[in-house]
C-alpha positions as CSV (number, residue, x, y, z in Angstrom):
1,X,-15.9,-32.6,13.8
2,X,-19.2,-30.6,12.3
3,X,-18.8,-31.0,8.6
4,X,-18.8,-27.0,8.5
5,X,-15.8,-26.8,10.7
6,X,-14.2,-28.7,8.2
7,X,-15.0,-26.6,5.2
8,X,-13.9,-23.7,7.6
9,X,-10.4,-25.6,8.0
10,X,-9.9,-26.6,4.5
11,X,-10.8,-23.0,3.5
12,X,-8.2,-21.1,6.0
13,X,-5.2,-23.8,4.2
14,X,-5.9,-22.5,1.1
15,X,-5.8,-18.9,2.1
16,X,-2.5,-19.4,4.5
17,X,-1.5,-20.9,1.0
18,X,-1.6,-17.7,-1.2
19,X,-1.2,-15.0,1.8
20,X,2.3,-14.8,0.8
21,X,1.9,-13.7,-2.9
22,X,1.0,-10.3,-1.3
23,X,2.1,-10.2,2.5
24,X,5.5,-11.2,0.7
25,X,6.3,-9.3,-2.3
26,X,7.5,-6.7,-0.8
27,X,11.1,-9.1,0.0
28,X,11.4,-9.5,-3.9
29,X,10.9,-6.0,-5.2
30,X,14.6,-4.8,-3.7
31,X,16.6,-7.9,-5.1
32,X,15.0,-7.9,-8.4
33,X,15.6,-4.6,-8.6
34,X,19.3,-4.6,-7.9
35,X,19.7,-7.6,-10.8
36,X,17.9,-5.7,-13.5
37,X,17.4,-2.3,-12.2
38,X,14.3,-1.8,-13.9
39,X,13.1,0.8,-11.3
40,X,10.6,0.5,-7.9
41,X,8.0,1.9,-9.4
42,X,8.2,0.0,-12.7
43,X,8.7,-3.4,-10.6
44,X,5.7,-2.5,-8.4
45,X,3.4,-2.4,-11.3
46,X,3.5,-6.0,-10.7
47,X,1.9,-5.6,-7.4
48,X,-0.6,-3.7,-8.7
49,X,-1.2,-5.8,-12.1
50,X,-1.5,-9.0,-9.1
51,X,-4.1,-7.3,-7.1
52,X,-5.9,-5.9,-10.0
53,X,-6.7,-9.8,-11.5
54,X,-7.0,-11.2,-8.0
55,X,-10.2,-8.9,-7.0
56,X,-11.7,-7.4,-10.5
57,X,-12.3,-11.3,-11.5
58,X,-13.5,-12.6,-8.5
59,X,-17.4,-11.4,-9.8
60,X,-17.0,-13.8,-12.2
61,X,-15.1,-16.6,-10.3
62,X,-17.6,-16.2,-7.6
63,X,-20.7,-16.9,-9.7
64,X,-18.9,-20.0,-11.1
65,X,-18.5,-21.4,-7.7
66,X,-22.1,-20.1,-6.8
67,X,-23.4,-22.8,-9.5
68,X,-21.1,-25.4,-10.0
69,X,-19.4,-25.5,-6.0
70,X,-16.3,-24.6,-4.7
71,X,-13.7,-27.5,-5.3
72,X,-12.9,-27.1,-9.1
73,X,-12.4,-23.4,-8.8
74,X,-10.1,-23.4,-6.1
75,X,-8.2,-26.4,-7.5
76,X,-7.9,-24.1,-11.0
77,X,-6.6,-21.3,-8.7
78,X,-4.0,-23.4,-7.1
79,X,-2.5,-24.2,-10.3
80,X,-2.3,-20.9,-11.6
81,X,-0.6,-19.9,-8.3
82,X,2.2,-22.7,-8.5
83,X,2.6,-21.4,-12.5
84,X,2.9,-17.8,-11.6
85,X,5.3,-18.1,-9.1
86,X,7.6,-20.4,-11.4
87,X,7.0,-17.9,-14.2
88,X,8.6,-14.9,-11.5
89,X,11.6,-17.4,-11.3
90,X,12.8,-17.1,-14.5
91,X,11.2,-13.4,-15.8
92,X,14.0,-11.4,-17.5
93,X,11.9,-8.5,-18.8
94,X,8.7,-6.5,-17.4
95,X,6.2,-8.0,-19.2
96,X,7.4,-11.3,-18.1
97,X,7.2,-10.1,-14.5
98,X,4.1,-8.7,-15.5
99,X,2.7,-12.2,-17.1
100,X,3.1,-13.8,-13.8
101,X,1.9,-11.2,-11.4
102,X,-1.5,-11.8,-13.7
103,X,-1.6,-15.4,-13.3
104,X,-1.0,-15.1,-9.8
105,X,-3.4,-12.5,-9.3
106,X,-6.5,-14.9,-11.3
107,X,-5.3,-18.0,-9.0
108,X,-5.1,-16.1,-5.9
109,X,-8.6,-14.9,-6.7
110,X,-9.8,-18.2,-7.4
111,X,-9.3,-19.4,-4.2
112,X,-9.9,-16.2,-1.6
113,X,-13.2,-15.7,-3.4
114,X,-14.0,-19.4,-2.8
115,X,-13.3,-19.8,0.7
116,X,-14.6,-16.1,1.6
117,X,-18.0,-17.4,-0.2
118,X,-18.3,-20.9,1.7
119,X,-17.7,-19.8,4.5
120,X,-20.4,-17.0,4.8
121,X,-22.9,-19.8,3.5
122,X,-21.8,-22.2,5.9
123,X,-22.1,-19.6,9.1
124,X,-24.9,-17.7,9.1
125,X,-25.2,-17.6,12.7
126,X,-21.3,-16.7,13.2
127,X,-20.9,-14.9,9.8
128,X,-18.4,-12.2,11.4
129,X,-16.5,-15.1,13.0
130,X,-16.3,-17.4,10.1
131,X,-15.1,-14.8,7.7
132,X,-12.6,-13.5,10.2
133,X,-11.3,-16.9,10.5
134,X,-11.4,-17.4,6.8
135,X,-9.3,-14.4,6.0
136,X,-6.9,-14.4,9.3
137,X,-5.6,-17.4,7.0
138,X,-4.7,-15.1,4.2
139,X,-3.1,-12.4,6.5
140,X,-1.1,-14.0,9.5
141,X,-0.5,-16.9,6.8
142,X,2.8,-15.0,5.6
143,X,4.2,-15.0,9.1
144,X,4.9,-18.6,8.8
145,X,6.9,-18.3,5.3
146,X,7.8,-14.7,5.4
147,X,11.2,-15.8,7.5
148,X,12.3,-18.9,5.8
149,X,11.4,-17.2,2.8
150,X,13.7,-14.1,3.4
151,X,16.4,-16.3,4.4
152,X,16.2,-18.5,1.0
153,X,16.4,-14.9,-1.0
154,X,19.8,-14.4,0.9
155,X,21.2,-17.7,0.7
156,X,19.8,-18.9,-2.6
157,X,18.7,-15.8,-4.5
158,X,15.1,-14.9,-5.3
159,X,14.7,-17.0,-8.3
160,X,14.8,-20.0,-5.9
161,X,12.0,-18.3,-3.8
162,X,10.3,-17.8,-6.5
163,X,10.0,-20.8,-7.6
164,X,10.1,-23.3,-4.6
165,X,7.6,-21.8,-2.6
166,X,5.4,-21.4,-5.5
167,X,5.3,-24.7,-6.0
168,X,4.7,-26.3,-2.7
169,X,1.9,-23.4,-1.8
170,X,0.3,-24.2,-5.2
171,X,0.2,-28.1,-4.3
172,X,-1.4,-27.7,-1.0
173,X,-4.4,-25.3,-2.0
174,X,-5.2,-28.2,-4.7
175,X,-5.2,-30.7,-2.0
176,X,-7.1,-28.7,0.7
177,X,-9.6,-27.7,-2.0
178,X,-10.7,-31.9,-2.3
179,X,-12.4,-31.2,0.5
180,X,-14.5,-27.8,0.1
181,X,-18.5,-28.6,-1.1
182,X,-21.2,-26.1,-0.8
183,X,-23.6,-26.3,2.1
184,X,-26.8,-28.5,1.4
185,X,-30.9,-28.0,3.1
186,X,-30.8,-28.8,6.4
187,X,-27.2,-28.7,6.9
188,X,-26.7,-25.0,8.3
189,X,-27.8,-23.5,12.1
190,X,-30.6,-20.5,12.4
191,X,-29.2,-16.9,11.8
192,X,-28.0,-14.8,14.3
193,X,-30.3,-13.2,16.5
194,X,-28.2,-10.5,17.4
195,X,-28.0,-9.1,14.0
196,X,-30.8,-7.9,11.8
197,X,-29.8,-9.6,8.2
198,X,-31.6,-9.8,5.0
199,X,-35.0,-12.0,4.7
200,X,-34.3,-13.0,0.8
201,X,-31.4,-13.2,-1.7
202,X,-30.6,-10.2,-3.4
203,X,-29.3,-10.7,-7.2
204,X,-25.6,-9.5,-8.1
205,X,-28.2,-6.7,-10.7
206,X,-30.1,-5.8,-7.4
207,X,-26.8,-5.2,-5.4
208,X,-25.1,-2.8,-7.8
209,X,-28.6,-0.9,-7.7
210,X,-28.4,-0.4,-4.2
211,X,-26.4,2.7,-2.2
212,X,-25.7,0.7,0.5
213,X,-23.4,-1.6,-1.7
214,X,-21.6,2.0,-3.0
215,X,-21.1,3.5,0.3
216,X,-19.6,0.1,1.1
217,X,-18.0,0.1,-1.6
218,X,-16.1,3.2,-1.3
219,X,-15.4,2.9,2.7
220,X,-13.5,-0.4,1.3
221,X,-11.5,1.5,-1.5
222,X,-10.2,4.2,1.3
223,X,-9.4,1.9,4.0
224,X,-8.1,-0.8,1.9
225,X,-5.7,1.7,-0.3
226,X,-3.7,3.0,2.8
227,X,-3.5,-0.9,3.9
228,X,-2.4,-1.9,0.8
229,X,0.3,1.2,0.7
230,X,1.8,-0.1,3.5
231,X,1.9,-3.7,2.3
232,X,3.7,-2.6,-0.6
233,X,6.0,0.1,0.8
234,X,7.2,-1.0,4.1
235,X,10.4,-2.7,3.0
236,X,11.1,1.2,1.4
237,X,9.9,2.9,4.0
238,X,12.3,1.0,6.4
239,X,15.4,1.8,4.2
240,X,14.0,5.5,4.2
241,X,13.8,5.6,7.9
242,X,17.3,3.6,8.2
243,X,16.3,0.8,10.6
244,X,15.5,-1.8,8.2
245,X,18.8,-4.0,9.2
246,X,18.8,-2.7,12.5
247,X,18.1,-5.7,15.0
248,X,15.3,-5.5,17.2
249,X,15.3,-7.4,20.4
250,X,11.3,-8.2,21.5
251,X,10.4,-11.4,23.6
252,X,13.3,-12.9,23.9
253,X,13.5,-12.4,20.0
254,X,16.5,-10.9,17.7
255,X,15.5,-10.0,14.0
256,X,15.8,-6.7,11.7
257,X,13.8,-4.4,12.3
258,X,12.3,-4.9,8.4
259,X,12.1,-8.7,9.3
260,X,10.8,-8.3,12.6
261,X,7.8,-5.8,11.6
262,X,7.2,-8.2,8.6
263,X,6.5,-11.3,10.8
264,X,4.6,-9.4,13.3
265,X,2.7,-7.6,11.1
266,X,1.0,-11.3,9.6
267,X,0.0,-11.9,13.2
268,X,-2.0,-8.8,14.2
269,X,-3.3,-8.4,11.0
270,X,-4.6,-12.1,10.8
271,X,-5.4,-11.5,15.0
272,X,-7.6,-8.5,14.3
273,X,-9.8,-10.4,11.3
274,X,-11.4,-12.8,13.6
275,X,-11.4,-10.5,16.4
276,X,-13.5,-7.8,15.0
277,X,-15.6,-10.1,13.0
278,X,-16.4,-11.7,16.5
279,X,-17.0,-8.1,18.0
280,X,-19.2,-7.5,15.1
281,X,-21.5,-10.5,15.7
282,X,-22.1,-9.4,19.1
283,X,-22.0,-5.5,18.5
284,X,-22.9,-4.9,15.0
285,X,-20.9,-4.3,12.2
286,X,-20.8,-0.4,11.5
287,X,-19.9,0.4,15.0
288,X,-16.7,-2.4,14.7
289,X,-16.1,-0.6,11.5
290,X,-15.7,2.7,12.8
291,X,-13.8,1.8,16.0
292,X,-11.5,0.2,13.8
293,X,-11.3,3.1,11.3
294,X,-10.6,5.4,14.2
295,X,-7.8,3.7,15.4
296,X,-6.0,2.6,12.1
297,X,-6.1,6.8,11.7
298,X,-4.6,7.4,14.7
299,X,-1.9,4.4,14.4
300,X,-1.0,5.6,11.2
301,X,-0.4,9.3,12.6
302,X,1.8,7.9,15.6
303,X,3.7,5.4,12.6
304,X,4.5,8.7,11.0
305,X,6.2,10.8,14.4
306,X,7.7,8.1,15.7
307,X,8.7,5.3,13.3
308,X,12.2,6.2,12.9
309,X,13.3,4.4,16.2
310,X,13.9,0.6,15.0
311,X,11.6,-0.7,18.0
312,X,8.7,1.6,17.3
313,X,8.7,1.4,13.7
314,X,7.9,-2.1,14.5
315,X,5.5,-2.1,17.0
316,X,3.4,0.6,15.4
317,X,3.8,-0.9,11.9
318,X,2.1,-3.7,13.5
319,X,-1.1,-1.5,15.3
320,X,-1.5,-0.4,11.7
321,X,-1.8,-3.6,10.3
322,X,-3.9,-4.9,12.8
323,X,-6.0,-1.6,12.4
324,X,-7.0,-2.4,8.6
325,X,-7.2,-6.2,9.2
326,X,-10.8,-5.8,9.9
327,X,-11.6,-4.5,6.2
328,X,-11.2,-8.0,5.2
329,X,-14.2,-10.0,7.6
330,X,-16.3,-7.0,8.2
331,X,-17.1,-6.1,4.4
332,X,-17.9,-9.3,3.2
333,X,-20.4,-10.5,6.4
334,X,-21.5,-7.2,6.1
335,X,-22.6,-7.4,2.7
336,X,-23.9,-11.0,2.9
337,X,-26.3,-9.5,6.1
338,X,-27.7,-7.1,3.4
339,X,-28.4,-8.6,0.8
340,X,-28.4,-12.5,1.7
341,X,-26.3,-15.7,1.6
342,X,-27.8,-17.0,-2.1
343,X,-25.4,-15.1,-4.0
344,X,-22.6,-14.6,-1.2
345,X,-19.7,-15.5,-3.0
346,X,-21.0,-13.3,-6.2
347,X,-21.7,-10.0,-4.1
348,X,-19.0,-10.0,-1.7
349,X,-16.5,-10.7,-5.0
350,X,-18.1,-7.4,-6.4
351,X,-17.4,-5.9,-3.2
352,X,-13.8,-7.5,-3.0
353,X,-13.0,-5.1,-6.3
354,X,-12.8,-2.2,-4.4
355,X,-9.0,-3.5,-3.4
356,X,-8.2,-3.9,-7.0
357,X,-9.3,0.0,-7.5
358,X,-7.2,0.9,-4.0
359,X,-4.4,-1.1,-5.9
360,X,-4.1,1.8,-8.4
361,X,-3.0,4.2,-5.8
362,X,-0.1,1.7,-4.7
363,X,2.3,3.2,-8.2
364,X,1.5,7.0,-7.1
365,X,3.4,6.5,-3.7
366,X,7.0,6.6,-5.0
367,X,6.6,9.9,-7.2
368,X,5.3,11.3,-4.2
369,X,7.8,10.5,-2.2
370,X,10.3,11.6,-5.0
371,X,8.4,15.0,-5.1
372,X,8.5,15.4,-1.9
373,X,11.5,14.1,-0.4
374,X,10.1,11.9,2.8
375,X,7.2,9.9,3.2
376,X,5.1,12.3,5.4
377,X,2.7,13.7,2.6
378,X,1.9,9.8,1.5
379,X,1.6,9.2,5.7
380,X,-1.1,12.3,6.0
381,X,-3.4,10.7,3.0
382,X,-3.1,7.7,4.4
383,X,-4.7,9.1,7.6
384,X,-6.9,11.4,5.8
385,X,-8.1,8.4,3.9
386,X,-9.4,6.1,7.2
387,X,-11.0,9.6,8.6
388,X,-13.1,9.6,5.6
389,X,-14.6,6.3,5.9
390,X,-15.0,6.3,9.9
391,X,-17.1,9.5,8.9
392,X,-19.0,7.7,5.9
393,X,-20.0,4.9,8.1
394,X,-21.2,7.2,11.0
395,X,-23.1,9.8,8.6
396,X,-24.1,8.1,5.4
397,X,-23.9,4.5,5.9
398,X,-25.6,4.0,9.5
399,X,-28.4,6.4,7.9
400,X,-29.0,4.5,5.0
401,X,-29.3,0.4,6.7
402,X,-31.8,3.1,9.6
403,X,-33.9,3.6,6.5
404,X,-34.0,0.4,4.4
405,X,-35.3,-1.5,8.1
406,X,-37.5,1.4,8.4
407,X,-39.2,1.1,4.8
């Protein structure tokens, strides 16, 4: 096999590793609350704290790896994320909860920023592709664990969850990540011809100077903030709409409807990565972007009318997931066709902190909610939120790469 195949591999086993620190929390948050009773909102702090140190130190992570190579980064992040989840085991207060969420979230960065990074230096002729592929690991990943792992939580209790999965996922990423080494001269293919990308290395100095890295920027923070919503909501917006234990029959298939959408929400989200990073090689990425902006809008809006019947709510949990996938491949080839491989890891990690920002939203659902009795106002946002960027990427964005080719 092509030796770049293999860093592609190596890099999608460490991202199936950590998927489930964020595809799964949401199975911990009820349980944990019924021990200690702390509170949703004060328990999804966590969530936010974890996503906060998994994207706002990625920068940094990503120019370690830029200079010293990919291995001993990852390696430090799968340790952290085999401590953190041990840590979650055994956390009897907040700040203990809070303590591991923060490891968790450095680890999990540690690793997502260094396979994203490889493996838009690796492909610069299938850059969509390769990052799709890269981060399909990170979001169908959880689809694997997300059952077993709810059925340890009812038979053994969280704690065990916690801390056996932690464990096991933390000790594969450190042996995938042997194999991970940063592309050499002469190793790597032409660029694509069917995209126009950037003829030199822009610095991480010379990125944040640049609009086109803010309008990305904040197309990343809208889109990603109603995904991560979602992600952190669904198991209470299934008890809200009263189908979350309600079996769902679907391909031959029996599960709760909470189960059911949770499983089948890995797999079109990690589907629609690789997907529209493919499209995007072939048909460029601000028109993928918007098509996929349009219909995570509309998917939303149909979740909201008719996501009280057990069956729907999971099929159209799942066409929102897989609408919001795309964020994940397109931003990061996107930005590497900009502004160049030579600093890929370090630019698409400043990029990658727009979902730490979007994280911050995550907390203000559940007052909402509270003030408003139903999850409809926090639905229309949500929608309102993907509009926005499908109209930033047809009027500012699209404008802006026009005339940077033009000067």
């Amino acid at each position: 096999m092509n030796k770049r195949w293999i860093q592609l591999l190596a890099g999608i086993v460490c991202m199936v590793m950590i998927s489930s620190l964020q595809h799964g929390w949401t199975l911990f948050v009820h349980p944990i609350n019924q021990k200690y009773e702390w509170g949703r909102a004060a328990i999804q702090v966590a969530f936010t704290i974890f996503i906060l140190t998994e994207t706002w130190l990625v920068p940094f992570e990503g120019w370690v790896v830029d200079r010293l190579g990919p291995k001993p980064v990852a390696i430090v992040g799968g340790l952290l994320v085999g401590i953190a989840w041990s840590l979650n085991s055994v956390a009897d207060s907040l700040p203990l909860l809070y303590l591991g969420a923060a490891l968790g979230g450095i680890g999990a960065g540690c690793v997502y920023g260094t396979c994203m990074g490889n493996a838009l230096k690796w492909f610069p002729d299938r850059r969509g592709l390769a990052a799709g592929l890269t981060v399909a690991g990170y979001g169908i990943g959880s689809a694997f664990t997300i059952i077993p792992m709810h059925h340890t939580i009812e038979h053994a209790g969280y704690e065990a969850a916690f801390l056996w999965f932690g464990l096991g996922q933390g000790a594969l990423v450190c042996v995938a990540a042997l194999v991970l080494a940063k592309p050499q001269p002469g190793q790597l293919p032409p660029p694509s011809t069917h995209l126009v990308q950037s003829s030199r290395d822009f610095t991480p100095r010379e990125v944040l100077r640049s609009p086109l890295f803010w309008v990305l920027f904040v197309m990343s923070l809208l889109v990603t903030g109603a995904g991560l919503t979602f992600t952190a909501h669904l198991a209470a917006i299934a008890r809200s709409f009263e189908v979350a234990d309600v079996p769902v029959s679907l391909a031959g298939l029996t599960l709760p409807a909470l189960t059911f959408a949770l499983a089948l929400d890995r797999i079109t989200n990690g589907i629609a990565r690789p997907l529209c990073g493919w499209l995007s090689d072939h048909i460029g990425r601000e028109i993928t972007m918007i098509m996929a902006f349009t219909l995570g809008a509309a998917s939303i809006f149909a979740f909201s009318r008719w996501g009280h019947d057990p069956v729907m709510f999971v099929l159209l949990a799942s066409l929102v997931f897989f609408a919001w996938g795309e964020v994940a491949s397109l931003f990061p080839a996107t930005c590497t066709d900009y502004f160049g491989p030579g600093y890929a890891t370090t630019n698409a990690g400043m990029l990658h902190t727009a979902k730490g920002v979007a994280a911050m939203l995550v907390p203000l659902s559940d007052p909402l909610v509270k003030a408003t009795g139903d999850w409809q106002a926090v639905f229309a946002i949500a929608v309102g939120m993907n509009v926005a960027a499908a109209v930033l990427g047809i009027f500012v964005l699209r404008p802006l790469r026009a005339a940077r080719l033009r000067a």
